[in-house]
C-alpha positions, 0 to 999 in steps of 0.5 A, spaced: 064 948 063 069 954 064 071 952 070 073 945 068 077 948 062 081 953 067 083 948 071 086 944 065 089 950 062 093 951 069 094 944 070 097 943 063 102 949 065 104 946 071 105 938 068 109 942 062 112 946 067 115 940 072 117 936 065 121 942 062 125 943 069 125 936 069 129 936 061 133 943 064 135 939 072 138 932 067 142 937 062 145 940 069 146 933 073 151 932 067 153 924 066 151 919 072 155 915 075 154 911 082 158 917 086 158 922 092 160 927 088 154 926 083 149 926 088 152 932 092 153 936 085 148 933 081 142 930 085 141 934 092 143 941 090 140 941 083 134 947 084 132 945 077 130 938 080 127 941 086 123 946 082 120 941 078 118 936 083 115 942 086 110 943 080 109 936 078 107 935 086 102 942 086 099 940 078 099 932 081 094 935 087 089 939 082 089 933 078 087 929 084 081 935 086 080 935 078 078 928 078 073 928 084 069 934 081 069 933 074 067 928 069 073 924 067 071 922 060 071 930 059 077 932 064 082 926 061 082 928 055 084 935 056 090 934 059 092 934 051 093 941 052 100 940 054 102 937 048 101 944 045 105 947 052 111 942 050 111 945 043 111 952 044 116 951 050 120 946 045 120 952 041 121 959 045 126 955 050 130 949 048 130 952 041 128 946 037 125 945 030 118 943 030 116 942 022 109 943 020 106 936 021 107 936 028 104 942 028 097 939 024 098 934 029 097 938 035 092 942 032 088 935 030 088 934 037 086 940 040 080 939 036 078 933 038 079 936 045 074 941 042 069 935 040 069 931 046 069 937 052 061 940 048 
């Protein structure tokens, strides 16, 4: 059980890692447009995009080895974890507002979370 909880807690990371520098690689691309310089500028040299597909492939992989091992009905909904991985990211940096509701929400969540891996 541990064991299951651990490699969620790193496979969340990995999914909230790939989706931040993914959010970090738009910011940088700058607006699309259907050229060379876009791409060349925009797309191939973006080490953003390069880190995140990275981290979204590596997490993808442990998802794969966490489906095989684990139960899906306990492993699934733990990949709620990175709903609290994005705020916190949200917060530290992006530097964006999260009111008390989505707080709760996020809670609520966790404890169901909680419920369903006992």
């Amino acid at each position: 059980m541990l064991r299951m909880v651990l490699y969620s807690v790193v496979q969340a990371v990995l999914m909230c890692s790939a989706q931040s520098l993914f959010k970090m690689a738009a910011v940088k691309m700058g607006d699309f447009s259907w050229t060379w310089a876009f791409f060349r500028d925009g797309i191939f040299t973006n080490w953003w995009l390069l880190a995140s597909g990275i981290c979204g492939l590596v997490g993808l992989l442990e998802w794969m080895y966490m489906l095989r091992v684990f139960p899906f009905s306990q492993v699934y909904p733990l990949t709620s974890l990175s709903f609290l991985l994005g705020m916190v990211v949200a917060v530290v940096f992006f530097h964006e507002t999260v009111v008390w509701q989505q707080w709760l929400g996020v809670i609520l969540i966790l404890a169901g979370c909680g419920l369903i891996v006992k």
